[in-house]
C-alpha positions in Angstrom: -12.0 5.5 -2.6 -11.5 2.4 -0.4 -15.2 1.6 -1.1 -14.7 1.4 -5.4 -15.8 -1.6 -7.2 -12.4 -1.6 -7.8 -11.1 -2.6 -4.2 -13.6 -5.4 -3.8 -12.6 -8.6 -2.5 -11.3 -11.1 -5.6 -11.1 -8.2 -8.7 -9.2 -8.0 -11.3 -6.0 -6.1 -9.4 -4.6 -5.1 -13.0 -6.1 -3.2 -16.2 -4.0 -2.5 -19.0 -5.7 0.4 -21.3 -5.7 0.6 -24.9 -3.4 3.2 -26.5 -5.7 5.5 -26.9 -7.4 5.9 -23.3 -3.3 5.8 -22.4 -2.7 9.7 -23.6 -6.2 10.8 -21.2 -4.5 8.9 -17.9 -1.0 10.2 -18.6 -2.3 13.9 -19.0 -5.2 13.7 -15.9 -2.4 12.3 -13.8 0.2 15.0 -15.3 -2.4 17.4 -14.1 -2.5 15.6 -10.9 1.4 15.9 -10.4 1.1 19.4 -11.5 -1.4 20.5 -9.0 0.3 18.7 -6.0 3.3 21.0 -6.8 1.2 24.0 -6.8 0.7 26.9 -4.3 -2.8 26.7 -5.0 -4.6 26.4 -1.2 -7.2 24.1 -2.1 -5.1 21.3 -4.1 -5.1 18.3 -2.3 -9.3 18.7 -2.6 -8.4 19.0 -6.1 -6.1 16.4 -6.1 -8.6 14.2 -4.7 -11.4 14.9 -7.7 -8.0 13.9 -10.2 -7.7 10.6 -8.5 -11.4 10.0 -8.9 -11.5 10.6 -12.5 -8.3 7.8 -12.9 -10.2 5.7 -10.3 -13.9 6.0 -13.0 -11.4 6.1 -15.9 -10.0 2.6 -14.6 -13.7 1.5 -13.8 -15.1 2.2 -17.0 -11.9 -0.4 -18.4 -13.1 -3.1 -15.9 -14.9 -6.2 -17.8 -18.2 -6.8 -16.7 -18.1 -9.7 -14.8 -20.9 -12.4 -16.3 -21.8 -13.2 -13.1 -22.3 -9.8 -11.2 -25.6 -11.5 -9.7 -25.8 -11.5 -6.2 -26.3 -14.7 -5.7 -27.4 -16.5 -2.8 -27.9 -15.4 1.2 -24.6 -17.3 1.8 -22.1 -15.8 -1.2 -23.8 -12.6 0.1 -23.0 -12.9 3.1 -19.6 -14.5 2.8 -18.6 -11.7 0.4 -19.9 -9.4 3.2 -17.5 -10.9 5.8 -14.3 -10.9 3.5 -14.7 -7.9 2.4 -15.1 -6.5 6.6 -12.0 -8.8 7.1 -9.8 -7.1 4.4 -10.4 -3.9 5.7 -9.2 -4.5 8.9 -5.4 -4.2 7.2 -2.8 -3.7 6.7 -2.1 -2.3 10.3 -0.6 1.2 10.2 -0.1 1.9 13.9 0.6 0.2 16.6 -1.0 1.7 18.8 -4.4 0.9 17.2 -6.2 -2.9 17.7 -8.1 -4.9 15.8 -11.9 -3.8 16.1 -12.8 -7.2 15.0 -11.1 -10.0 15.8 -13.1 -13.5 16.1 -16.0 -15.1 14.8 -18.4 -13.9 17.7 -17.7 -9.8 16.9 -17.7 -10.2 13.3 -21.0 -12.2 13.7 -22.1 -9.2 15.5 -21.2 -6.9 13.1 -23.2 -8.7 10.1 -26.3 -9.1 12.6 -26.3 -13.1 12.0 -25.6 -15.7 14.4 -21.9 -16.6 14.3 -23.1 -20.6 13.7 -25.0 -19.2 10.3 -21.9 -16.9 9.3 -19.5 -20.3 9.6 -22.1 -22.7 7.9 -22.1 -19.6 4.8 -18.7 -19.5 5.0 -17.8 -23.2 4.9 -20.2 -23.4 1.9 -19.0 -21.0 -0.3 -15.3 -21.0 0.3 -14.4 -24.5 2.2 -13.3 -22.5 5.1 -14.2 -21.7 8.7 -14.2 -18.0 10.0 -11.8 -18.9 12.6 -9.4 -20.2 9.6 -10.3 -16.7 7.2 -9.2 -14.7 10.5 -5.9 -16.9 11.6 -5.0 -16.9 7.6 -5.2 -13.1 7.3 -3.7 -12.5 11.4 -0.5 -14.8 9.9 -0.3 -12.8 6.5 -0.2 -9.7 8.7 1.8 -11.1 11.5 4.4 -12.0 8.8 4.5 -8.9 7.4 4.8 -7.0 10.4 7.7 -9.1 11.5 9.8 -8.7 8.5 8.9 -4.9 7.3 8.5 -2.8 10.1 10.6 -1.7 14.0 8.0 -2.7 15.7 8.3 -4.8 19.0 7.0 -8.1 19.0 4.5 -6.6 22.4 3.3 -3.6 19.5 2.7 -6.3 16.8 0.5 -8.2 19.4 -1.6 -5.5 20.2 -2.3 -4.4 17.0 -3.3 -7.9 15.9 -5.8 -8.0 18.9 -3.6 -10.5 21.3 -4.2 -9.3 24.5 -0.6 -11.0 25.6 2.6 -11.4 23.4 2.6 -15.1 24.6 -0.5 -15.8 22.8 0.5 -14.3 19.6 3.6 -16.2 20.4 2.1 -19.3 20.2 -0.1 -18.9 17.8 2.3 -18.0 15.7 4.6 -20.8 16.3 1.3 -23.5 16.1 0.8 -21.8 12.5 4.3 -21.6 11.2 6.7 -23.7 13.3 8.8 -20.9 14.6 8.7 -18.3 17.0 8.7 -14.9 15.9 11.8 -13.7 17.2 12.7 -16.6 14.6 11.0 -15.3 11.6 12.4 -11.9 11.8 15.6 -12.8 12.2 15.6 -15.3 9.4 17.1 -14.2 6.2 14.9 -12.8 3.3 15.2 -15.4 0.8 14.3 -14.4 -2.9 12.9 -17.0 -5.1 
């Protein structure tokens, strides 16, 4: 599911169906509800298939975007990388560190040097790698820090800091306060 058209990196996160595709969602995911309250063995396979049919149902309301062409070697390439960033989170354990965490790995893992992956990257989105990964690490840090129990040492790992005082610091150089500072600081609502 994680790999629909839907999930990809800058679509449109909201549809809003006609009335009369409405009724066939509400009644598919009725079902859905209905079978996850069953006794039947088998319904979280079955489950699954109603989830597919809303996720194709959702697809088929997508606009076609005018530009679906590729493009060049470098939006390629830079869609490639976001798209192996945003998959890296959210973080759901602890316990579990980031696979790819600078330039160098994710280089690695697109088979390109990690000088042509910067140069792509600076072209089609004004930004460096390091800055993509930092931006997303501080989204996450953030995150982290204000919604879940975890220690500032499990946070750390799971963000691929091999030492809390370097995801100390760089969160401080990125935000002006320590951590310990950000999750005590009230939530303000705007």
């Amino acid at each position: 599911m994680a790999s629909s058209p839907l999930f990809r990196v800058g679509a449109n996160p909201v549809l809003f169906p006609p009335p009369e595709v409405v009724g066939r969602l509400r009644q598919t995911f009725e079902h859905l509800l209905t079978t996850l309250h069953s006794t039947y063995p088998h319904k979280h396979d079955l489950a699954r298939a109603y989830v597919q049919v809303l996720l194709h149902e959702a697809l088929q309301l997508a606009p076609i975007e005018v530009n679906e062409r590729p493009g060049t070697a470098a939006v390629r390439l830079s869609r490639l990388f976001l798209d192996l960033l945003d998959r890296q989170f959210p973080r759901s354990s602890p316990a579990q560190p980031l696979l790819l965490r600078n330039a160098n790995e994710f280089a690695r893992q697109l088979a390109v040097h990690p000088n042509h992956l910067n140069k792509a990257l600076k072209e089609t989105t004004g930004k460096t790698t390091t800055a993509h990964i930092a931006s997303k690490l501080l989204v996450e840090a953030r995150a982290l820090l204000r919604h879940s129990n975890w220690s500032l040492a499990e946070i750390s790992y799971c963000l691929g800091f091999d030492y809390t005082t370097n995801f100390h610091n760089f969160f401080k150089r990125h935000t002006g306060q320590s951590p310990s500072q950000y999750r005590r600081q009230p939530v303000v609502l705007s």
